[in-house]
N, C-alpha and C positions, 0 to 999 in steps of 0.2 A: 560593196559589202553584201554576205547572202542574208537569206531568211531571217536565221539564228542570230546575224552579226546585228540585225535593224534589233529584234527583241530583246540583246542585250543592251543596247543602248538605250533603250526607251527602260528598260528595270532600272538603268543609270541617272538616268535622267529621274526618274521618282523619287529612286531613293536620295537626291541633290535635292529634291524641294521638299522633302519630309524632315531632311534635317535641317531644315530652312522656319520649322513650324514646331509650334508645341500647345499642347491644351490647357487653355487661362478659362474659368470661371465661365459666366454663362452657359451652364448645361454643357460643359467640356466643348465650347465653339473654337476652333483651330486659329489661331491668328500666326500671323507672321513673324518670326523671331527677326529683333533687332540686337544683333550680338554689336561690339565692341568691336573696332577694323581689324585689331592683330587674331580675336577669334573666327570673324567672317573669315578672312586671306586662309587660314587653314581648313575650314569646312569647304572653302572653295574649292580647295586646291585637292583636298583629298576625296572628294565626291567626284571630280574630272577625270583623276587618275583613273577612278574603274573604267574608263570609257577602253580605254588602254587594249581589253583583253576581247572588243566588238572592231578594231578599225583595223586597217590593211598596214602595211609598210608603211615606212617614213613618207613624209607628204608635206608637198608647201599649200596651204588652204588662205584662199584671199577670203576677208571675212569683211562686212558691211558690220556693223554692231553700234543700233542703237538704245539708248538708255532714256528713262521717263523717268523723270522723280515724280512726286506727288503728295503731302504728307501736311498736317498741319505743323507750321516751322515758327521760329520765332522769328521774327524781320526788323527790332530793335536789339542790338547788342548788349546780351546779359542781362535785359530786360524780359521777363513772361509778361508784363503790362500790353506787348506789342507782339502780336500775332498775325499767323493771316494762312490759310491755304496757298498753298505755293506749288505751283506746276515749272518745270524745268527738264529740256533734253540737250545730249549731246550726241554727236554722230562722228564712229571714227571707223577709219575703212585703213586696211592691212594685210599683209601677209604673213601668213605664221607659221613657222617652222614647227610643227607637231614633234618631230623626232628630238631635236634639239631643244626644244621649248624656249622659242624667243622668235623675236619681232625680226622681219627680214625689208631692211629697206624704212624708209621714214613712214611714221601714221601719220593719215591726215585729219585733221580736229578740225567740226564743222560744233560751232555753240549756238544756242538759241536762247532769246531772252527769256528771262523765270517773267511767271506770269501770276497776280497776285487776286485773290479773291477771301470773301465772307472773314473779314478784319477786326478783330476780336481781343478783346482781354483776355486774361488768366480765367476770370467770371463771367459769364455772358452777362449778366447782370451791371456789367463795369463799360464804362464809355469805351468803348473802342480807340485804338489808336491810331495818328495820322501821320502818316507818312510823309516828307516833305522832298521824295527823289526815289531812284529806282532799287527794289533789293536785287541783287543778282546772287544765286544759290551758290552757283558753282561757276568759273570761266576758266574751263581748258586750257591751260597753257602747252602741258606737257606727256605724254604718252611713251610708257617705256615699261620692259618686261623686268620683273626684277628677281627672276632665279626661282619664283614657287609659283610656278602654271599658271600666274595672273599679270594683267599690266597694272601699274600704279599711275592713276591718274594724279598730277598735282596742276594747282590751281589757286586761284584765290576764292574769296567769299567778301560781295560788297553790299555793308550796309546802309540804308540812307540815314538824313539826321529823321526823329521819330518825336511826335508829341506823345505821351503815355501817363493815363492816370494810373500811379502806384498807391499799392494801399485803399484801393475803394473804397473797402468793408470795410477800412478804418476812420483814418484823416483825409484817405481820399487828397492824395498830391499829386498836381499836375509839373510835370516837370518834359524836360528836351533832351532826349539824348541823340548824342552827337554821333557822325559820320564814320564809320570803322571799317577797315578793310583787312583780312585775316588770311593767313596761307590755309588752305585744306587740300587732305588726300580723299581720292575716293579708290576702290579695289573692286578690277573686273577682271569675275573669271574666264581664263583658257581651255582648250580640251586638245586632247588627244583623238586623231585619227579622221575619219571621213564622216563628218556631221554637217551637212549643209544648212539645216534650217530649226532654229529652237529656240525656246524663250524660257528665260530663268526670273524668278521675282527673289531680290536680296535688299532683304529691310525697305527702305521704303521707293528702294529704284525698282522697275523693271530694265532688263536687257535682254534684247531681242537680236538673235546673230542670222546672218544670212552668208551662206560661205558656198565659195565654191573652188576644187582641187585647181591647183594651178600646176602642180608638179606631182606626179606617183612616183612612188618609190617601186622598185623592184619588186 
């Protein structure tokens, strides 16, 4: 890629995490927009597309891509009683057909265990919650392109059983909720063309790609 091709990609890449952000309160401080999956997959999708008019001919790119969640999450099921900072990654490594847009050959899914810290009520003021087993965020089952410049990850979400005072402020009830296990999607963007190394932040994951041409097109 020449001069011009690198600084269009890098205008691409900006304007992908500007619409990624919008200004909430505190002296117009920028925070990170958490959109809703079916609105993320299109901001994904159509932020990559520009890369389109910076990259070379059709190309097979093997890409390394991994993801860091990090976020405070709830770790009882439909319970806010039961909180905690929650750290979790995954690592998938592929080749991807830029021209065609789609996955060439099997991903490979490497998971790591979600890792739990400063365990919290709804109120800091409220007993914290206790866990009786592991939360796991996300666990990779599955990796597949689905037709708009992203792969859809699908997977489960497991909760443990959780002791959780609800109602603090009120009557203050200690009650047990039970053990749930949930299907969830997550949505990781694609790009077009010759980008070996970048990092994107979408809602509360980061993903970091590492890629290298395995095939140039003409």
């Amino acid at each position: 890629m020449d001069t011009h091709g690198h600084r269009q990609t890098r205008l691409c890449m900006q304007a992908f995490r500007h619409s990624l952000q919008f200004p909430v309160g505190d002296g117009g401080k920028v925070k990170t927009l958490k959109r809703p999956m079916n609105r993320t997959k299109g901001v994904l999708a159509a932020a990559f597309s520009l890369v389109l008019s910076a990259s070379v001919h059709a190309q097979v790119m093997h890409y390394k891509i991994v993801g860091e969640y990090r976020a405070q999450t709830v770790i009882a099921y439909q319970e806010t009683g039961g909180q905690a900072t929650v750290k979790d990654s995954v690592q998938l490594e592929l080749d991807w057909d830029s021209d065609k847009q789609k996955v060439i050959g099997p991903v490979r899914i490497q998971n790591a265990k979600s890792e739990l810290s400063d365990l919290r009520n709804v109120e800091r003021s409220c007993p914290p919650p206790s866990p009786k087993g592991a939360y796991e965020h996300i666990e990779v089952t599955e990796a597949k392109d689905n037709g708009y410049g992203t792969l859809e990850l699908k997977g489960t979400r497991s909760y443990p059983e959780v002791q959780v005072t609800a109602f603090c402020q009120g009557v203050g009830v200690r009650k047990t909720i039970p053990a749930k296990q949930e299907f969830v999607t997550e949505g990781v963007a694609m790009l077009n063309g010759n980008v070996s190394s970048f990092s994107v932040q979408a809602g509360d994951w980061k993903w970091t790609y590492t890629g290298t041409v395995r095939v140039k097109g003409k």
